[in-house]
N, C-alpha and C positions, 0 to 999 in steps of 0.2 A: 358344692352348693347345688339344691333340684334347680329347675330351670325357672320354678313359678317365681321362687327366690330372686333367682338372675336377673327375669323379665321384670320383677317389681323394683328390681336396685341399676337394673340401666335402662326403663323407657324413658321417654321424653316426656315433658310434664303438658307441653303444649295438644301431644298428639296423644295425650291419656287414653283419652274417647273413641280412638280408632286401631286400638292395637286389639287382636284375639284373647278374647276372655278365657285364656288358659283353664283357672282355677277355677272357673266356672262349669265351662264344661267338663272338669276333671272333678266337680263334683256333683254333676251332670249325669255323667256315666254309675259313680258309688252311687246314689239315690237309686237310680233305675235297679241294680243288681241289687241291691237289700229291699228294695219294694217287690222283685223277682225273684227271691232267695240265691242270689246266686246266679239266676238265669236272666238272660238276655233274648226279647219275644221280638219278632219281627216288627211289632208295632213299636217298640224301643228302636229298636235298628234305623224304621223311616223318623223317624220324629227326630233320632239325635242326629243324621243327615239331613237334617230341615236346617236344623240348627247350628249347622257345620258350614252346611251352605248358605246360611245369612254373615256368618262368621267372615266367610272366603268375600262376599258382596262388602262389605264392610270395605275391610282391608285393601281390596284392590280397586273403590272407587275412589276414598283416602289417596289410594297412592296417585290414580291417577288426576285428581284434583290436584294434589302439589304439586307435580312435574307441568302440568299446563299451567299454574302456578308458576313456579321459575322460568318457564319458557316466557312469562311474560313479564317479569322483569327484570330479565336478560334485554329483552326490546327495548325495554323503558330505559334502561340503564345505557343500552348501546347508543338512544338517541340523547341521553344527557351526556353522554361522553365525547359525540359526532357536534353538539353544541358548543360545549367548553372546550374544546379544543381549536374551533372555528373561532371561538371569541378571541380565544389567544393567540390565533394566526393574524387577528384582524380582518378579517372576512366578513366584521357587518359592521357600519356604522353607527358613534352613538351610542356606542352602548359600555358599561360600567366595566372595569378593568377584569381581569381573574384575580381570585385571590387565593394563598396559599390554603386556606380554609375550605374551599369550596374543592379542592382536588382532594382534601383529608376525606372531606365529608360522602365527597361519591365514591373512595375508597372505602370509606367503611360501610356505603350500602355494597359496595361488589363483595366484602367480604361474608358482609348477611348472606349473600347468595352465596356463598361459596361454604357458610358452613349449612343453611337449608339441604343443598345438595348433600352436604355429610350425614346430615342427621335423617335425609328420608334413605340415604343409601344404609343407616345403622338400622333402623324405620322396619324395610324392608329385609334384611337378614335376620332379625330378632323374629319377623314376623314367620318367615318360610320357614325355620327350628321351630316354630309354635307349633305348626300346622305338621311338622314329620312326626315330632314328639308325642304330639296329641292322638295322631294317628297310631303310630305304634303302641300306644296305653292302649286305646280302644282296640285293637287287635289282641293285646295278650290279654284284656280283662275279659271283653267278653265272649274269645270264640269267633268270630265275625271276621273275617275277612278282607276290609278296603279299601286297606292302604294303594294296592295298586288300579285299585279302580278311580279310586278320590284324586290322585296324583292327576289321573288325564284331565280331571275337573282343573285342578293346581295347571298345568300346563297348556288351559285355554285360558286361563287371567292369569297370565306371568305374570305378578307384578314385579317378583325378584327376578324378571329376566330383563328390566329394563339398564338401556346402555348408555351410561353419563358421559362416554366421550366425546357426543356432539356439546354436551355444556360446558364442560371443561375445555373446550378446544377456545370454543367462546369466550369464555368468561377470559381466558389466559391473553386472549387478546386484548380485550378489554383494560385486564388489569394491566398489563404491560403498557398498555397504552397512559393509563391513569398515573401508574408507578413513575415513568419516566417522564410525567409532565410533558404528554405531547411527542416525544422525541425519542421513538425507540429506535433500538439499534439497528439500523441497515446494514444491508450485506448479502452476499447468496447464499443463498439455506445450506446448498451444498459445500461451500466451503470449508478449511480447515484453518483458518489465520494463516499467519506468517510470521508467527513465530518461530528463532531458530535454537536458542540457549533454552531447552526445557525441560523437564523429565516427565514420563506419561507414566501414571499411575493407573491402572482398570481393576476393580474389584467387583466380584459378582456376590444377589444378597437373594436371597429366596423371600417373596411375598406372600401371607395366606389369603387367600380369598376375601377374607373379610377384612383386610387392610388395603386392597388395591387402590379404591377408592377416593382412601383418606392420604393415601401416601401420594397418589395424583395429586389432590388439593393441596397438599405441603408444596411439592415442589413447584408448583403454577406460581405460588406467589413470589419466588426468586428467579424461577426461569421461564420463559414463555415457551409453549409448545410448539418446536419446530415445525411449519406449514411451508411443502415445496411450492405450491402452488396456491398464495393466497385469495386469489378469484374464483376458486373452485369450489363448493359448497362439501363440507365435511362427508368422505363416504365410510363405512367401515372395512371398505372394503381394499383401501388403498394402502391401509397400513399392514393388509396381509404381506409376508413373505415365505415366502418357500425357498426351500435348501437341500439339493439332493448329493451327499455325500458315495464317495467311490471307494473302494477298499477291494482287496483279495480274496480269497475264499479263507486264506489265512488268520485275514483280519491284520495284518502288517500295521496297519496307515492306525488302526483303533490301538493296537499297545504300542507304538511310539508315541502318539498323542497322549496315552495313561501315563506315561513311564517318563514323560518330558524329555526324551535323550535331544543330543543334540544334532537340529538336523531334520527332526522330526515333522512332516507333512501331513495338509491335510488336503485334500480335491473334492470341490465340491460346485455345484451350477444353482445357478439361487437368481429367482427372478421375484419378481416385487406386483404384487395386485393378483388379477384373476388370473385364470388359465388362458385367456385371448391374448397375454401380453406376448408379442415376437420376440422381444428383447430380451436373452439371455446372457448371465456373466458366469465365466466363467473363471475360478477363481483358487487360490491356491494360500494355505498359510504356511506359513515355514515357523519355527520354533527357535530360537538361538539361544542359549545357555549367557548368564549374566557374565560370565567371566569373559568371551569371548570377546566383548566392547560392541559387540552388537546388537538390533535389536529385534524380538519378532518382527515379523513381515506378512501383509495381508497383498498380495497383488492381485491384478482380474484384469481380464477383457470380455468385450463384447462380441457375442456373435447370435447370429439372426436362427430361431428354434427351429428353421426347414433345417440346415447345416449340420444340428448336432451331431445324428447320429452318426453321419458320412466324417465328421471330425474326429469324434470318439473312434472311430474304425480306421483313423488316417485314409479314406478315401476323399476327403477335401483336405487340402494341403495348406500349409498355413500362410503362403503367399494368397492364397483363392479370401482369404479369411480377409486382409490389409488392403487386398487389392481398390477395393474402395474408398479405404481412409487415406492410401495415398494419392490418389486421384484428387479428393474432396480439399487436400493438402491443408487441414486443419492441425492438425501434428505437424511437431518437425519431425525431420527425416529419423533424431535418436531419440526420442521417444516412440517412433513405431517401430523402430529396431527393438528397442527394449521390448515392445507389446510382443512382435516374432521371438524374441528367443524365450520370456515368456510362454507362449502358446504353443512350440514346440516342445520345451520340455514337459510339459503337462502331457501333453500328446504321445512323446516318447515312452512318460512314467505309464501311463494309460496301457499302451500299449502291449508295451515290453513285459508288465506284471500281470495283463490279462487281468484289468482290472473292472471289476462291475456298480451300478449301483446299488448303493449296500441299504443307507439308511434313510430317510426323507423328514425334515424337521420342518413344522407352520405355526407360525405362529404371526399375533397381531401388535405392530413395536409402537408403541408411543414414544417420542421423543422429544426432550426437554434442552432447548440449547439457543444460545443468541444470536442470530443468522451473521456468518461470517468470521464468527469469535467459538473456538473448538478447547478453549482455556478448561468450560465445566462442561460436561456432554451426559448426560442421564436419558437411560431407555428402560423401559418397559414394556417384557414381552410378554402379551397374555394367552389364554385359550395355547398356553407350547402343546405340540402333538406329534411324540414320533411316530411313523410308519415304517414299515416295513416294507424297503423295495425288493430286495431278494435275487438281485439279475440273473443270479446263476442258475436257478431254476425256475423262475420265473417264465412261462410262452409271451413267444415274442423276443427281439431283440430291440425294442425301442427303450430310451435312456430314464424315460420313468413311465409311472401307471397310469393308464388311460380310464380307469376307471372308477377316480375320485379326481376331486377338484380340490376347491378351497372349502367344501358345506362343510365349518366343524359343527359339532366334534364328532364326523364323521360315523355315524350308524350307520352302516352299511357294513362296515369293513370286522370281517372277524376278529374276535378279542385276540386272538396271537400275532395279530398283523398290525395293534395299535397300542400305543404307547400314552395313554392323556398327562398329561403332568399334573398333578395336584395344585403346584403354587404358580407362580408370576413369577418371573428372572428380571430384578434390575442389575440394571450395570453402570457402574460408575467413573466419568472416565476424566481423569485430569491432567492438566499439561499446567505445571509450577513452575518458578524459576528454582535453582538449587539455593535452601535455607528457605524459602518461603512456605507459610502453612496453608491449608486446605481455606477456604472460608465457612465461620463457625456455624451455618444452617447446615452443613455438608457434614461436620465433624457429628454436629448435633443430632442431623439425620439416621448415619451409619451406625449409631449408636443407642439408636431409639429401639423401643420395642416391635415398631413396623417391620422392622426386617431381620432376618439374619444369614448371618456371614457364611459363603461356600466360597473359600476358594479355590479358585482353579477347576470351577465346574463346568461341565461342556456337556451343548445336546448329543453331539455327536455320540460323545463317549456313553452318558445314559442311555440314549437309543441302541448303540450295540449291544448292552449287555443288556436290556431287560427285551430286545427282539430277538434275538440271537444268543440263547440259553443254549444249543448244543453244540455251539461251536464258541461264544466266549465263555472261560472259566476263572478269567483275573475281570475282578470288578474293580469297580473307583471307589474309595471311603464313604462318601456319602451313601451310598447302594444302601446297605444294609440297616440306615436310620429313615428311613421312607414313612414307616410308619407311625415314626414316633411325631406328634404333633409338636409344629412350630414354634405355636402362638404361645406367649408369654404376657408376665403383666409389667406394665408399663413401668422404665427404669428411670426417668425420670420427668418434668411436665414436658409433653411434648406431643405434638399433634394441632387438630383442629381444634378451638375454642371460640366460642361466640363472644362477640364484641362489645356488644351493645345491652344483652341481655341475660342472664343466666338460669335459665329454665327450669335446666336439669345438665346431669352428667350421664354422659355413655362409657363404658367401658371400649375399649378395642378390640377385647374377645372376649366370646364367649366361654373359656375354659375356667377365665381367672377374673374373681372380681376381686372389689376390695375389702371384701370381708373376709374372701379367703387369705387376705396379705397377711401374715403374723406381723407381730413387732422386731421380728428380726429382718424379716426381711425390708420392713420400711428402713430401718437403722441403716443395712447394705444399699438400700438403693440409694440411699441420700450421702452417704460414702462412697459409693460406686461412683456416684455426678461427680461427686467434688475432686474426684482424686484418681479418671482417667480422660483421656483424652486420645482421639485417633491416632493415627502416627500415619509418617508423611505416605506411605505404603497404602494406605487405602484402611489397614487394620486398627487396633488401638494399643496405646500401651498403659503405663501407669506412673503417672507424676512421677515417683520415686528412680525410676529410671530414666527419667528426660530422654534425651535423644542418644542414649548409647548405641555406637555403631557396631557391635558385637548382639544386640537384641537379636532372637530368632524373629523370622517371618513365620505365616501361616504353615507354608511347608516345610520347613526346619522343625519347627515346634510338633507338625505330628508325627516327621520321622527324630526326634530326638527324644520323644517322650511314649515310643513305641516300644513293646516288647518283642522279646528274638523268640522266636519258635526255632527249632530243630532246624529245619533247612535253612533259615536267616535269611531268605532272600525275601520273604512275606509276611506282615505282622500277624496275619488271623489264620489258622489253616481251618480246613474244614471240621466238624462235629458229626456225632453222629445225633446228635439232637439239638435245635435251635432252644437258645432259653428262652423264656417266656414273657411277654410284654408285662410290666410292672403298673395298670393301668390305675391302682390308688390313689386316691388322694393325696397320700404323703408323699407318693414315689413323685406325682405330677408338679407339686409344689417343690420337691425339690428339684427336678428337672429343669422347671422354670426360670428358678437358681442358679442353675448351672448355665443355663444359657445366656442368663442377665451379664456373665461372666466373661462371654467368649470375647469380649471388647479385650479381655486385660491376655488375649494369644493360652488363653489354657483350651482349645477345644480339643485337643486332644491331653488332658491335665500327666504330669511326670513333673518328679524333681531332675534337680542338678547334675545329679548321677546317670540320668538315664531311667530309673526305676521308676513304672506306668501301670497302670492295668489295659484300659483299652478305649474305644472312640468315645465310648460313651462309661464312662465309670465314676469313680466317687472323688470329688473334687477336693482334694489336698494340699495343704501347703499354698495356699491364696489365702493374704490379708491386707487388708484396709490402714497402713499405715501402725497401730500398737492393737489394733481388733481381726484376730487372726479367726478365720471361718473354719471351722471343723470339719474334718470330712464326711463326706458320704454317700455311702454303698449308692450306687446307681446300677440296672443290670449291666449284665458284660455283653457285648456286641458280638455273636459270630458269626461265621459262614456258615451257609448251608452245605450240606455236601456236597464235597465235587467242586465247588468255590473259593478262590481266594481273595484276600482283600489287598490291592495294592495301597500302600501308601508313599506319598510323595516325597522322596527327598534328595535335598539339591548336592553335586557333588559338582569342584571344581579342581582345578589343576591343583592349589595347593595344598585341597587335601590330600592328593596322592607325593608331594614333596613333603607334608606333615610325617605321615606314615616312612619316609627313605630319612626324615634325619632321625627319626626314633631309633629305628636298625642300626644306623649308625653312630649311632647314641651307645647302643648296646656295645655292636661290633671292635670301639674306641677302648668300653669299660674290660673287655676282655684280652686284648693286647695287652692291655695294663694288667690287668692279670696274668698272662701270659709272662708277659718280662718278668712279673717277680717271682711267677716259676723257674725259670730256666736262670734267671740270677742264682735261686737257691742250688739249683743241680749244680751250677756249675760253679761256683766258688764256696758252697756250705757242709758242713759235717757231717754225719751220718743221722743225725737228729733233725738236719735241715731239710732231707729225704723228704719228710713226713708231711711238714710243711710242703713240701714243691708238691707232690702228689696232689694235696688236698686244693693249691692255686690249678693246678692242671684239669684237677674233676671241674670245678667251678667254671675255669678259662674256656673250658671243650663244652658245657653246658647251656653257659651263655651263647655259642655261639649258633647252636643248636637252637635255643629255645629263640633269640632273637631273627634267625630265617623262616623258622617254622610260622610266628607271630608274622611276620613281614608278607610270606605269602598268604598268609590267613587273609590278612585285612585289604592285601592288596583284592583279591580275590571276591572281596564282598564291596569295597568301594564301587570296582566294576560293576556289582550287577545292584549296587543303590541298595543294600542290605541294610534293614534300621537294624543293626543290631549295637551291642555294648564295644565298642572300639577301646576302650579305657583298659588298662591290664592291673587286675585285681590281686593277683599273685605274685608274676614276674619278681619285681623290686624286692620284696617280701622274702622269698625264698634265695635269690643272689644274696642278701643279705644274711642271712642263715647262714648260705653255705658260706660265703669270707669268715663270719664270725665263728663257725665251724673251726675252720682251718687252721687259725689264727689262735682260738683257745685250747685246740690238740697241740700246736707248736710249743705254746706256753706252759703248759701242765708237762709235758715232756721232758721240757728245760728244766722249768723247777725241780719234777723231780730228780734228774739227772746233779741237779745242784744239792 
């Protein structure tokens, strides 16, 4: 669809009047060139930047009208709430009781404000595509050069740079406040509960820019936004974090994190706000494999930013570090034991592996959660930014750069030294009882078109591989889908909707409206709703399988439906040619498709067999109860040269007891062979020879082929190989050979008779 389409089929009906006459000046521009034959005069040039710049005046007094707008019945709203709630404490005299109506009814103004905010936040990104678009026509039509001049005009009236998390922080208050009649949940922000029977599930989802927004506004209305400090007036600047990861020149600590082994570490020092903060943690994750009965582990302490270096170096010692906490005897005595041994072994690892900082992650977290109750936890990180620290050649020995702060998205810093993230990372973190299911705004969420599913993704691990091109050469699966866009069209209703009035409808992206929907794809979405459901993992599955406990997880499914290259240890090897982006129409609408899909574990799509194409290929064998979807071609995914693509998969102890009873499976069948060779030698006629021979060949073959197999797979479980484990020939050919054997004995006899 062109965008003049787009813009006509998701403006706001209200804000008609203030959005950029696209089609206007688009034919604005043809007029001029046909009145010019062609040519475009200087005096065109000023006149359609008159006109360009009444367009931009438009647009961003508009915007800024409605935001002073909502700022002012956010007030209005916060002192009808500061009322009704005083009535309902009893705090004035005389006056008429609360009624159940009256908290409906100020919710559904908070809600008006909450989809206003959506609609000028859609308002405003339809508007900034108008103005790139429009720009770039006029560049290629007439010769004329101004996109980058016009842009500086564009980034003196940002309107698309304004930031709604002072309103949302607001409104979340409010609404929580209205939601629970009065009576929100207390507690310390920092807390985790106390709950002790439970299982944590964490899934991570990538957000597009133009979702961020709306997926805030979703989750406000269930969970309030965590505020440490509710006396403090909203800064942006408080939800920055920074995170300075350590690693070897190896990169050790970047492929056990890729590679999940067990055991696997990560050291990293991450403080919270500006660069003036003292306060540093230092902090370490460890990895534990599901078999083990244990569970990942995040631990940290504190230590004061004069300290680090002198730490990092083991020249302050890790009594110098407690010596205060035990003074202050706020700790018992094993819990600061625990923080020492702790902080020692960090210190030690540091040390001993001559370890530097590697990678530097900032990002800005919003979080959604009920102070003291850690049951649902939702974060979103916007503005992520790797950097590159680079300790090892880096001047200077200090623990990070002295030469950026927290200004994103950092200009200053050369393009090889920065990483900007294209989407938002949420993260979703539950703690359930065992049998109990998610709550259905969460299921509903995870599987909406707002987000989509990576898991097992880390900055960390991004950050090494796209800062550190010549020295990493195994990337993470997602690496090589960057460019493929996100955004999808909506799988089923879900999002922000106006309450009270129905104006108009927006789209959630721009790629896909609903004209581009065929009827197939309505058919699959409305089958898609009815007939999945998340699963308790954080992913989804499909009715039809209920809760089998044999289901693959995310990383099962992409190492089970992987294909084995030559060496087997990596699904993708290098090319000497990347293929090429499929950016059509049809290719996009199917993509779309495919991703509508990843709820039901096909993101990386294979059958039962094992038999795949690749991360991104043509969706096979998924169907909707008796409506089976057909496949199709999507491109194939490779490496660039010189690059490999890890993919994830999980191996436990019984896989490698699985692999020793097969051998033994075999090793069983061939004694059994064996005996009734050496039967026939030894008590049979000279006919029986023939026979024992042919048990002998078989007996010595099997036992051949069943060690050879044994060290094969042993050898590839080790090193996490997605390859085909299943023996396609073995059985097949044993089988041969007895019936062999067995029909020369026969024919012999016979004839002999």
């Amino acid at each position: 669809m062109k965008f003049g389409q787009q813009l006509r089929a998701s403006l706001i009906q209200e804000y008609f009047y203030y959005y950029i006459s696209y089609d206007e000046l688009k034919q604005e521009l043809k007029t001029r060139l046909k009145q010019g034959h062609g040519s475009f005069t200087a005096d065109d040039e000023r006149d359609f930047l008159r006109i360009l710049e009444s367009e931009l005046d438009k647009v961003h007094a508009f915007q800024k009208v409605k935001s002073g707008e909502i700022v002012r019945r956010i007030k209005v709203a916060e002192a009808e709430v500061d009322s009704l709630i005083d009535r309902l404490a009893g705090n004035f005299d005389q006056v008429d009781p609360v009624t159940e109506e009256e908290f409906l009814d100020l919710q559904g103004k908070l809600e008006d404000i909450i989809a206003d905010v959506h609609d000028l936040d859609k308002f405003t990104q339809l508007n900034y595509v108008g103005f790139q678009k429009i720009l770039k026509k006029h560049d290629k039509m007439t010769g004329w050069i101004i996109k980058p001049i016009f842009q500086a005009r564009l980034n003196a009236k940002a309107f698309y740079q304004e930031n709604y998390d002072q309103y949302i922080v607001k409104i979340s208050q409010l609404y929580e406040r209205v939601r629970t009649r009065g009576n929100p949940t207390q507690g310390d922000s920092s807390a985790g509960g106390s709950q002790q029977n439970f299982i944590r599930q964490t899934t991570k989802y990538w957000v597009h820019e133009d979702n961020i927004t709306e997926l805030k506004l979703v989750i406000l209305k269930h969970l309030p936004v965590l505020v440490f400090d509710p006396t403090k007036p909203f800064d942006e600047k408080d939800t920055a974090i920074t995170s300075i990861y350590y690693d070897d020149d190896k990169f050790s600590l970047y492929e056990g994190r890729l590679k999940k082994t067990e055991g696997a570490e990560a050291i990293r020092l991450r403080w919270y706000g500006g660069m003036e903060q003292d306060t540093i943690f230092v902090e370490r994750k460890t990895h534990r494999e599901d078999w083990t009965g244990e569970k990942s582990v995040k631990a940290r302490f504190a230590i004061k930013e004069k300290h680090v270096n002198a730490f990092m170096k083991g020249e302050f010692t890790v009594e110098q570090v407690f010596e205060k906490m035990r003074r202050d005897k706020k700790k018992s005595p094993q819990e600061i034991e625990n923080l020492e041994r702790l902080a020692r072994e960090i210190q030690y690892t540091v040390i001993s592996r001559q370890m530097k900082p590697a990678v530097r992650s900032f990002y800005n977290r919003l979080a959604f959660q009920l102070p003291g109750d850690a049951r649902v936890r939702i974060s979103l990180d916007t503005q992520l930014t790797m950097i590159r620290e680079d300790g090892w050649n880096r001047a200077g020995n200090n623990w990070r750069r002295t030469d950026i702060g927290i200004d994103w998205p950092f200009k200053d810093l050369p393009p090889g030294d920065v990483e900007r993230f294209p989407y938002a990372v949420l993260e979703v973190k539950l703690q359930t009882h065992a049998g109990q299911e998610p709550p259905e705004w969460i299921r509903e969420l995870v599987a909406s078109h707002l987000v989509e599913a990576v898991p097992k993704f880390s900055k960390f691990i991004h950050g090494g591989a796209t800062l550190f091109p010549d020295k990493i050469h195994l990337w993470p699966y997602w690496l090589p889908q960057m460019a493929i866009d996100i955004r999808k069209a909506p799988t089923h209703d879900f999002g922000i909707d106006r309450r009270m009035h129905n104006s108009s409808t927006t789209e959630s992206d721009f790629a896909y409206s609903s004209d581009d929907e065929t009827e197939f794809e309505r058919t699959t979405r409305k089958q898609r709703k009815a007939l999945t459901y998340p699963a308790a993992d954080g992913g989804s599955s499909t009715a039809s399988h209920g809760s089998d406990p044999n289901r693959l997880d995310e990383e099962e499914a992409v190492g089970h439906s992987a294909p084995s290259p030559d060496n087997g240890e990596y699904v993708y090897d290098s090319d000497d040619e990347i293929a090429p982006i499929d950016n059509s129409k049809k290719a996009r609408l199917k993509l779309s498709l495919k991703r509508g899909l990843n709820s039901l574990k096909k993101v990386l799509p294979g059958s039962a067999n094992g038999n795949a194409t690749t991360t991104d290929p043509s969706v096979a064998g998924i169907g909707f109860g008796d409506a089976p979807i057909e496949a199709m071609n999507v491109r194939r995914i490779r490496a660039p040269p010189g690059k490999k693509i890890f993919v994830p998969v999980r191996v436990e102890p019984k896989v490698y007891f699985a692999g020793e009873r097969t051998f033994l499976a075999w090793f069983e069948f061939a004694v059994y062979l064996g005996a009734i060779a050496t039967t026939l030698l030894n008590f049979g006629d000279r006919l029986s020879m023939y026979a024992a021979w042919g048990f002998t060949v078989s007996s010595v073959a099997s036992l051949i082929y069943a060690l050879t197999m044994y060290i094969w797979r042993s050898q590839k479980i080790r090193k996490r190989a997605a390859v085909k484990y299943h023996d396609k020939w073995g059985p097949s050919v044993l089988c041969l050979l007895v019936f062999v054997s067995i029909g020369i004995t026969v024919w012999l006899r016979w004839n002999e008779i």
